[in-house]
Biopython code that builds the backbone (N, CA, C, O; Angstrom):
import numpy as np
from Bio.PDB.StructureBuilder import StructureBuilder

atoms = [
    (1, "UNK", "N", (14.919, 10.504, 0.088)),
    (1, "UNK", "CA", (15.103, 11.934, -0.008)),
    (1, "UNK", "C", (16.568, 12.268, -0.225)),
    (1, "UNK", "O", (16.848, 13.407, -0.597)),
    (2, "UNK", "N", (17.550, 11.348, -0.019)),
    (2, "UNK", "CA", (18.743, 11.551, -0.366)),
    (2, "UNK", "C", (19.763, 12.287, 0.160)),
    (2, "UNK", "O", (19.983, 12.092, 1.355)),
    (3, "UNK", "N", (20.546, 13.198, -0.497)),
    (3, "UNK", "CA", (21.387, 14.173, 0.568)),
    (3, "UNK", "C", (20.372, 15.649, 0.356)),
    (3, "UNK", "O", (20.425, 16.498, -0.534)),
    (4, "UNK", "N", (19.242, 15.522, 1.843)),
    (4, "UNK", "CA", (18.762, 17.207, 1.488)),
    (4, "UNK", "C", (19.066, 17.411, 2.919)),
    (4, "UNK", "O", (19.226, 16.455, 3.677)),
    (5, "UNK", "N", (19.168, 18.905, 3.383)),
    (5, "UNK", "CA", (19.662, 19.001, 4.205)),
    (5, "UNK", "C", (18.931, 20.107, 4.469)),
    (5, "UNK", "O", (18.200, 20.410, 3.525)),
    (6, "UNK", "N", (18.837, 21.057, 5.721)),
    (6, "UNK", "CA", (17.837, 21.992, 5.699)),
    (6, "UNK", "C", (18.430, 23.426, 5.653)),
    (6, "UNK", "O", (17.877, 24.365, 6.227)),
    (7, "UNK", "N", (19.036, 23.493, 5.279)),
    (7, "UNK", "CA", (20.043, 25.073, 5.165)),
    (7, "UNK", "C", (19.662, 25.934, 4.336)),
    (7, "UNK", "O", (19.798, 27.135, 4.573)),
    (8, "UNK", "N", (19.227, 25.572, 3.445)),
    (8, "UNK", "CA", (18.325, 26.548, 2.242)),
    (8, "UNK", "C", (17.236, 26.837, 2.655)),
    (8, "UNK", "O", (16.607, 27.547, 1.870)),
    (9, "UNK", "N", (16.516, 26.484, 3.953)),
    (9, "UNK", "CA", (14.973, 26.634, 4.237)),
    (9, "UNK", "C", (15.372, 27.097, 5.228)),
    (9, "UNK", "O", (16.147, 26.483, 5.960)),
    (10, "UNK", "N", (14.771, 28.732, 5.573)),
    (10, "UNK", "CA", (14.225, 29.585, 6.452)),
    (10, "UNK", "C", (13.652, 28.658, 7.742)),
    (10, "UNK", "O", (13.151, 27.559, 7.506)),
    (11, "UNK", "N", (13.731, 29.041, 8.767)),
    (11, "UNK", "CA", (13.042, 28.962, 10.344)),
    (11, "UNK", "C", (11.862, 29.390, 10.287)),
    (11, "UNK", "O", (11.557, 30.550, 10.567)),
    (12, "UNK", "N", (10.631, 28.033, 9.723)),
    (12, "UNK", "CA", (9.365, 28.436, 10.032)),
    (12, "UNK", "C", (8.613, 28.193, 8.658)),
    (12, "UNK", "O", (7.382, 28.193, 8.640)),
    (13, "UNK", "N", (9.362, 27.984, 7.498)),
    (13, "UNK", "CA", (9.276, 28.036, 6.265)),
    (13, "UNK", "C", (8.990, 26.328, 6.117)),
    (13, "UNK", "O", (9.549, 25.504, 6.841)),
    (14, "UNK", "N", (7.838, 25.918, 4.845)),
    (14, "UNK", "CA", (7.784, 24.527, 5.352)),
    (14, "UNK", "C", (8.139, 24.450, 3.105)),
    (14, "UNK", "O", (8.125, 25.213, 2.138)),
    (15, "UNK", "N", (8.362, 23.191, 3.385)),
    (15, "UNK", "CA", (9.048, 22.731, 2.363)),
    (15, "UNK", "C", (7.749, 21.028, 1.840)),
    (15, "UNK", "O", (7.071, 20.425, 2.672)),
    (16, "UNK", "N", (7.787, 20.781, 0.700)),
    (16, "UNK", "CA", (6.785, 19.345, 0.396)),
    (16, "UNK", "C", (7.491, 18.294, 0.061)),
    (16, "UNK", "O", (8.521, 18.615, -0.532)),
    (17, "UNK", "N", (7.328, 16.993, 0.225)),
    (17, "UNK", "CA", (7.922, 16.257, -0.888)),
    (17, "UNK", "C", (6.786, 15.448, -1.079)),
    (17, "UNK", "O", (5.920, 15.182, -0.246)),
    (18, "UNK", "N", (6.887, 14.979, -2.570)),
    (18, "UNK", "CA", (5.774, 14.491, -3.641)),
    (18, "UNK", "C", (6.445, 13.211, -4.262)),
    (18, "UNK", "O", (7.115, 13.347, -5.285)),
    (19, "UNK", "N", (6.286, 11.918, -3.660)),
    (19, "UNK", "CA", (6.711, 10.649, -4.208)),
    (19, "UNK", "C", (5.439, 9.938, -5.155)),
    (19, "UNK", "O", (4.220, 10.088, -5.077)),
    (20, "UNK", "N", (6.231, 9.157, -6.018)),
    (20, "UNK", "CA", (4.566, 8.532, -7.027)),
    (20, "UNK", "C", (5.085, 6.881, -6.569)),
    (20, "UNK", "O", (4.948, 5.803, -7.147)),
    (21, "UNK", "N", (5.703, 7.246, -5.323)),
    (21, "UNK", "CA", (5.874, 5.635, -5.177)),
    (21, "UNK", "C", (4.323, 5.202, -4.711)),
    (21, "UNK", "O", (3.459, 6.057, -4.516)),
    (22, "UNK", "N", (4.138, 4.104, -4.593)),
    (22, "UNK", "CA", (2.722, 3.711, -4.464)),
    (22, "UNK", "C", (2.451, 3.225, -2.684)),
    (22, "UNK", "O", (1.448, 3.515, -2.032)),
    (23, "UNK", "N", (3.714, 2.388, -2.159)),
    (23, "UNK", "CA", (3.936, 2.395, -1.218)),
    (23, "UNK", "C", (3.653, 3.359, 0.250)),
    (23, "UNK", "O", (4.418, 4.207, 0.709)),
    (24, "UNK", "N", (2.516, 2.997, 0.721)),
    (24, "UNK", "CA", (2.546, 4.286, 1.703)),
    (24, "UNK", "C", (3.560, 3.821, 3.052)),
    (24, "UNK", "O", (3.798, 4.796, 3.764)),
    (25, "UNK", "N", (4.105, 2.723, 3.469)),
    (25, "UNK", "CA", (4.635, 2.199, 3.982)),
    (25, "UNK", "C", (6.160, 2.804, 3.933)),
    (25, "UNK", "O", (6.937, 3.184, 4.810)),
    (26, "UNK", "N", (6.231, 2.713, 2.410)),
    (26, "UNK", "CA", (8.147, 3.277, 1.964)),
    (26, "UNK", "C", (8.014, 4.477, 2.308)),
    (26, "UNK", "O", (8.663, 4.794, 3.304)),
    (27, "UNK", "N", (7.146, 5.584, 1.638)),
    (27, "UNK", "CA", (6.807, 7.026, 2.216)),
    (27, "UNK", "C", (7.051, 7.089, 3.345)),
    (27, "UNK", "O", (7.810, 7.958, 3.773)),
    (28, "UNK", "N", (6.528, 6.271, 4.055)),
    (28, "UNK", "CA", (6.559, 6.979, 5.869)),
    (28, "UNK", "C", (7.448, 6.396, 6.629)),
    (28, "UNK", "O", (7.502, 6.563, 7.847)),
    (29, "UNK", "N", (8.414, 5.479, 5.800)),
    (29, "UNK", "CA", (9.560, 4.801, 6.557)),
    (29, "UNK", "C", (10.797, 6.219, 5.601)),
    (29, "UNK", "O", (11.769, 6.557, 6.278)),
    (30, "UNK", "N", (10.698, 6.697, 4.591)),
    (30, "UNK", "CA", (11.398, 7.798, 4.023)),
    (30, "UNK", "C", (11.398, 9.128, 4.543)),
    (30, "UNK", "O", (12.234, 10.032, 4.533)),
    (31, "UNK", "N", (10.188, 9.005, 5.021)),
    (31, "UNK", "CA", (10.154, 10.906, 5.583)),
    (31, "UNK", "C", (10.266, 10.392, 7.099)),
    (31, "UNK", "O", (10.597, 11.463, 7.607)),
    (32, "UNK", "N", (10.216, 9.470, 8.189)),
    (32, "UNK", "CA", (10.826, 9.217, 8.976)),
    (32, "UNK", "C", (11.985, 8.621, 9.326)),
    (32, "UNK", "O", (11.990, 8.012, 10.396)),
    (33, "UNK", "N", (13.475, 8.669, 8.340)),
    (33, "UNK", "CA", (14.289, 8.620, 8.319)),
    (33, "UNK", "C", (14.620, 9.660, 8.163)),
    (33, "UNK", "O", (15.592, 9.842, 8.896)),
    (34, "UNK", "N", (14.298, 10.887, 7.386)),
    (34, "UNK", "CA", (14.564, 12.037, 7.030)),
    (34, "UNK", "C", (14.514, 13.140, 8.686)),
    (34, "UNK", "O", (15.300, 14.029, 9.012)),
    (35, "UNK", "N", (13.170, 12.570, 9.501)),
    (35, "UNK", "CA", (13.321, 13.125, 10.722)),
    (35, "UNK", "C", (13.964, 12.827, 11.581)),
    (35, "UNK", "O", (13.996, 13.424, 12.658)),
    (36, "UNK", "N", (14.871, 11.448, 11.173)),
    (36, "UNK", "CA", (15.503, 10.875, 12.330)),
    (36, "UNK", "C", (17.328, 11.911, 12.465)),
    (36, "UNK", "O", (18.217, 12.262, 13.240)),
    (37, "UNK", "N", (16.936, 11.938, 11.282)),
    (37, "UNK", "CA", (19.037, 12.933, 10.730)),
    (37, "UNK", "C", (18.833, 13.939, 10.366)),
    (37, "UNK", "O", (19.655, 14.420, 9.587)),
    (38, "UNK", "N", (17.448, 14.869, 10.817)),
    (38, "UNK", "CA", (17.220, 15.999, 10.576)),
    (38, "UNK", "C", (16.849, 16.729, 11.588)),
    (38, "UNK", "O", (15.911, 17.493, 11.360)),
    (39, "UNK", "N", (17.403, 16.733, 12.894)),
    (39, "UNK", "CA", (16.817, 17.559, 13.867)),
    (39, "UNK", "C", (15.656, 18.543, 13.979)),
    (39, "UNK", "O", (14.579, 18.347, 14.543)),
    (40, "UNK", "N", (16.149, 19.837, 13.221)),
    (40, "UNK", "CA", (15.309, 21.023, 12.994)),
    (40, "UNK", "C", (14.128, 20.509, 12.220)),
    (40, "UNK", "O", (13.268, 21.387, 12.149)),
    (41, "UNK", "N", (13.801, 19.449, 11.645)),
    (41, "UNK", "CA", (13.169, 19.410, 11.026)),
    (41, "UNK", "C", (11.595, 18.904, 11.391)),
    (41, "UNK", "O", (11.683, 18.153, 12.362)),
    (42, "UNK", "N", (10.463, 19.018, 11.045)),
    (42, "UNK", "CA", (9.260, 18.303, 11.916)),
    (42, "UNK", "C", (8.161, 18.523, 10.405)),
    (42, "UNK", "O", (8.339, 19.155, 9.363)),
    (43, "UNK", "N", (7.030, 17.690, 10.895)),
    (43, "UNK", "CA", (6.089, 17.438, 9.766)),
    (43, "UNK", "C", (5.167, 18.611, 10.191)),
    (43, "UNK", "O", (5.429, 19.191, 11.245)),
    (44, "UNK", "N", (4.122, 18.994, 9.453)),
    (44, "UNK", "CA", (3.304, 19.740, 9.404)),
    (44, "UNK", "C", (2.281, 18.775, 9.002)),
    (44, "UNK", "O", (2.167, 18.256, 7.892)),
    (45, "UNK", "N", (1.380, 18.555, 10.275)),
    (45, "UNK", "CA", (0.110, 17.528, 10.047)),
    (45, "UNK", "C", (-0.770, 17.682, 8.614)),
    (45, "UNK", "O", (-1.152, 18.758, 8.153)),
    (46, "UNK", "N", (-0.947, 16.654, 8.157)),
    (46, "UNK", "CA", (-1.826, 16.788, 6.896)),
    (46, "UNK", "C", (-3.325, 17.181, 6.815)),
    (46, "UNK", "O", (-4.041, 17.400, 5.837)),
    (47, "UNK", "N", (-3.609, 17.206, 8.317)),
    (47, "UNK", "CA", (-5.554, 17.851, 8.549)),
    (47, "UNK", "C", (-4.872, 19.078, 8.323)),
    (47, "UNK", "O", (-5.772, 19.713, 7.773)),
    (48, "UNK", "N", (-3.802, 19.917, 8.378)),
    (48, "UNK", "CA", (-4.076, 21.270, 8.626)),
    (48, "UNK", "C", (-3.094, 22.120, 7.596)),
    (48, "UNK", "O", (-2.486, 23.166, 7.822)),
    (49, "UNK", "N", (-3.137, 21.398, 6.503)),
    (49, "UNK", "CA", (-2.915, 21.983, 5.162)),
    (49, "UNK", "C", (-3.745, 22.687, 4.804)),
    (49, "UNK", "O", (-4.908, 22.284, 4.831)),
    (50, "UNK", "N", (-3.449, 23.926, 4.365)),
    (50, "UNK", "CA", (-4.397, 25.152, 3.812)),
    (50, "UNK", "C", (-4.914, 24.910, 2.604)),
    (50, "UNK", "O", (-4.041, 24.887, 1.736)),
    (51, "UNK", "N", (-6.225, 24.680, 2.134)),
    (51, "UNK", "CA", (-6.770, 24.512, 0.873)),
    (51, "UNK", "C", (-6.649, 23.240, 0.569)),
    (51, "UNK", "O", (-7.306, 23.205, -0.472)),
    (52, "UNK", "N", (-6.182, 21.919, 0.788)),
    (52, "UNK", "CA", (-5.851, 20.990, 0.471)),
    (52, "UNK", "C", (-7.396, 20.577, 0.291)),
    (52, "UNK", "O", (-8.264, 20.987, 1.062)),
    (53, "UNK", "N", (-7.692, 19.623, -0.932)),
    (53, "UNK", "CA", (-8.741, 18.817, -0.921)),
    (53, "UNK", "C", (-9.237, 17.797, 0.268)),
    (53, "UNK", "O", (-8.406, 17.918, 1.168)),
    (54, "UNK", "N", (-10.179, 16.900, 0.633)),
    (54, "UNK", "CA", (-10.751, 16.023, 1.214)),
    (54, "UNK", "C", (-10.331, 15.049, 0.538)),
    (54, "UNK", "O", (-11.294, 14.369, 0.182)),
    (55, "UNK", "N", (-9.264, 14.595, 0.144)),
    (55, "UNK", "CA", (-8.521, 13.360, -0.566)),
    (55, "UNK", "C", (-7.806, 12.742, 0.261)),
    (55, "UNK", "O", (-7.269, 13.417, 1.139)),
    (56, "UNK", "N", (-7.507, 10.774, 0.224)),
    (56, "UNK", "CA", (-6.118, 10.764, 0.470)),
    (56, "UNK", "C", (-6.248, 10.608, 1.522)),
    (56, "UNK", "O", (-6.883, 11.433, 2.180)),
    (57, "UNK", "N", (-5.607, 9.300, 2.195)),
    (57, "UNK", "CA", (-5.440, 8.969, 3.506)),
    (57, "UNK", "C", (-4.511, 9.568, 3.851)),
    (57, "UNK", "O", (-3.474, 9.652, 3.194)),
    (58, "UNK", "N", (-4.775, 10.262, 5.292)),
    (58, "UNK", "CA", (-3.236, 11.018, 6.261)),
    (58, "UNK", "C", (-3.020, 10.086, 6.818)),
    (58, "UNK", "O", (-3.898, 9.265, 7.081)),
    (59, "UNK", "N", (-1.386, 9.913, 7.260)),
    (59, "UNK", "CA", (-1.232, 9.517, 8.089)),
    (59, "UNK", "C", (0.077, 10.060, 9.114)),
    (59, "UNK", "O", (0.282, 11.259, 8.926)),
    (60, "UNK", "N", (1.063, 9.402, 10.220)),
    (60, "UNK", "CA", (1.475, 10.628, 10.870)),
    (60, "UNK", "C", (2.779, 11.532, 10.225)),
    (60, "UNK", "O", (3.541, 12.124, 10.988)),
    (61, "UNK", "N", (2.923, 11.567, 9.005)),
    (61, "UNK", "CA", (3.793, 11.492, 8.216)),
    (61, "UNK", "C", (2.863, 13.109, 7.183)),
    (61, "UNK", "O", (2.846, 14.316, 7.420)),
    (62, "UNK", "N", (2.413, 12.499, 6.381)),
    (62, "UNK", "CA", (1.970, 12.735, 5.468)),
    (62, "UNK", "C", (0.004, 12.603, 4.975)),
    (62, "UNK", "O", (-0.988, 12.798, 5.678)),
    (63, "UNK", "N", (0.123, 12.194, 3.483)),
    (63, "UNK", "CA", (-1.407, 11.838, 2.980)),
    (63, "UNK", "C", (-0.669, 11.329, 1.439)),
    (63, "UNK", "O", (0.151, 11.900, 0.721)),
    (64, "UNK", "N", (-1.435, 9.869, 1.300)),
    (64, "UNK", "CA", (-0.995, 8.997, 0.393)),
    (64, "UNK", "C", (-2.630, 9.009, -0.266)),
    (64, "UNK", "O", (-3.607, 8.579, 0.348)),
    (65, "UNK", "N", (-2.666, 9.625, -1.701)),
    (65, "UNK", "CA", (-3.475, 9.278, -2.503)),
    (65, "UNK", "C", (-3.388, 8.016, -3.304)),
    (65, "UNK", "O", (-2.241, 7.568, -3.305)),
    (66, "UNK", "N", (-4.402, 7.184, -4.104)),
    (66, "UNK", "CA", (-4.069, 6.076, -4.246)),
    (66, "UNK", "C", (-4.493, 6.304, -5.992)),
    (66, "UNK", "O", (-5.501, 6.914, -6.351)),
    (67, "UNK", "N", (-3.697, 5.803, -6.742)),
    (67, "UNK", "CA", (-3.979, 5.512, -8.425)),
    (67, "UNK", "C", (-5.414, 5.566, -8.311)),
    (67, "UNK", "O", (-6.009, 4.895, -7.468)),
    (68, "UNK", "N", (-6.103, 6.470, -9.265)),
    (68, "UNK", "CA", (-7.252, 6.244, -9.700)),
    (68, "UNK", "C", (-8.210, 7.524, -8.688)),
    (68, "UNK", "O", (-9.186, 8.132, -9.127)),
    (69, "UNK", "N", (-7.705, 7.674, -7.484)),
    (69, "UNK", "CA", (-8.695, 8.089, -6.653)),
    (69, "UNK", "C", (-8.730, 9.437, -6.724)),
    (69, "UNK", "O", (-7.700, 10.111, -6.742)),
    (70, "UNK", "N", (-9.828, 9.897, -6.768)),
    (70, "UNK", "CA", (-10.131, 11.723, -7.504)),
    (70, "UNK", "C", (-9.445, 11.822, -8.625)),
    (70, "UNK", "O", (-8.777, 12.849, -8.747)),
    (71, "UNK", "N", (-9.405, 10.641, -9.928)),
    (71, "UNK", "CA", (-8.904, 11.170, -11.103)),
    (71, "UNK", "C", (-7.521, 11.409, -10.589)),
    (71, "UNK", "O", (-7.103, 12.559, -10.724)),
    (72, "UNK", "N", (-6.819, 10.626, -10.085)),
    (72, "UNK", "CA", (-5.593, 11.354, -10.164)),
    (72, "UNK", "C", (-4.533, 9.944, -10.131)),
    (72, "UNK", "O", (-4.955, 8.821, -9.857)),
    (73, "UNK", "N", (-3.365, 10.191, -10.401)),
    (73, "UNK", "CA", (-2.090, 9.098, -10.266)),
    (73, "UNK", "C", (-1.748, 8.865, -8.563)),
    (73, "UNK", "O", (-2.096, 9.675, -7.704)),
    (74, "UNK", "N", (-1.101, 7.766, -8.321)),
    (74, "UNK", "CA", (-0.963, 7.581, -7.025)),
    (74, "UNK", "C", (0.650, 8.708, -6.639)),
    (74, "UNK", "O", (1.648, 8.999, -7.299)),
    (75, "UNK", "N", (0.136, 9.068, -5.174)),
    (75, "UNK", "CA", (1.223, 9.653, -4.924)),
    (75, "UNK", "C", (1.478, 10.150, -3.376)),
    (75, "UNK", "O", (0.538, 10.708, -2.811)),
    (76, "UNK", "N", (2.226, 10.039, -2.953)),
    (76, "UNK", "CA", (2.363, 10.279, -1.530)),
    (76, "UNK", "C", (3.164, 11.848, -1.031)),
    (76, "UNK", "O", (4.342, 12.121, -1.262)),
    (77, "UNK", "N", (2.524, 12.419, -0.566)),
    (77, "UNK", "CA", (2.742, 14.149, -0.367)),
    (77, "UNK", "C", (2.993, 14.323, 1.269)),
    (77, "UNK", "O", (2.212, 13.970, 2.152)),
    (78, "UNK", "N", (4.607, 15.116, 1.480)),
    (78, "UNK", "CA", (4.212, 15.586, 2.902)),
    (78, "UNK", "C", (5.094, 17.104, 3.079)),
    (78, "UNK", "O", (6.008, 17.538, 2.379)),
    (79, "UNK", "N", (4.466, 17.680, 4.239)),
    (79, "UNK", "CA", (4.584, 18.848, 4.258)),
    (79, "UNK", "C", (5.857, 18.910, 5.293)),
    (79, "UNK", "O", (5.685, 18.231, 6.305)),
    (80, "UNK", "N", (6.804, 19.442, 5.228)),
    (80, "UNK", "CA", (8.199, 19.469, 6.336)),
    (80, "UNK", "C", (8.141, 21.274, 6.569)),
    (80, "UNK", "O", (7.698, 22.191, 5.878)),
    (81, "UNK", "N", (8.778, 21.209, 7.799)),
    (81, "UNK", "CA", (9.259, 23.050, 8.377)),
    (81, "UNK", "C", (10.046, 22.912, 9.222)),
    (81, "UNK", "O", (10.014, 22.027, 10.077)),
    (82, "UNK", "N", (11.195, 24.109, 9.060)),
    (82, "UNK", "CA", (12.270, 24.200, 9.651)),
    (82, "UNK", "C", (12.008, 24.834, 10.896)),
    (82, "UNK", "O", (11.487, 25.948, 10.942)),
    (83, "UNK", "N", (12.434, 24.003, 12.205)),
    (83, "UNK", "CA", (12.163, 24.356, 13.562)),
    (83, "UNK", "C", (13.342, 25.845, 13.812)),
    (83, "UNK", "O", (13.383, 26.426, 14.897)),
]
sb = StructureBuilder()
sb.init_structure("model")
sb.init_model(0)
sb.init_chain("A")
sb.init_seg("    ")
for serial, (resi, resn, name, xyz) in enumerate(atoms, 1):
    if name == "N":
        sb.init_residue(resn, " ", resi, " ")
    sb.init_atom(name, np.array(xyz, "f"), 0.0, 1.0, " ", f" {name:<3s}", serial, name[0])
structure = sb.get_structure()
């Protein structure tokens, strides 16, 4: 995730990130580094995404779809909000 930092995002306001790495392992070692130097920052569980399809393994991170599955490219999605 690089240098993001949470200053542009509102208190309460949740933000996504969308990797096509395939890795669900790198994903959730990436967005839990991101929580480790991000205080304010926390996940928004993936059961309780609004409208989201029945796709895609969650896990405590995120939900990693896999190449091919529902017609779609592999990709790992998670939901962040500013405490």
């Amino acid at each position: 995730m690089g240098n993001v930092t949470t200053d542009a995002v509102r208190t309460g306001d949740a933000v996504s990130n969308v990797s096509d790495g395939k890795s669900s392992s790198y994903n959730r070692d990436l967005i839990a580094a991101f929580l480790r130097s991000t205080p304010d920052a926390a996940t928004v569980p993936a059961d309780s995404w609004p409208g989201w399809p029945d796709i895609g393994e969650a896990d405590d991170f995120g939900r990693q779809i896999l190449p091919g599955e529902a017609g779609a490219d592999g990709f790992y999605y998670a939901a962040l909000t500013k405490q």
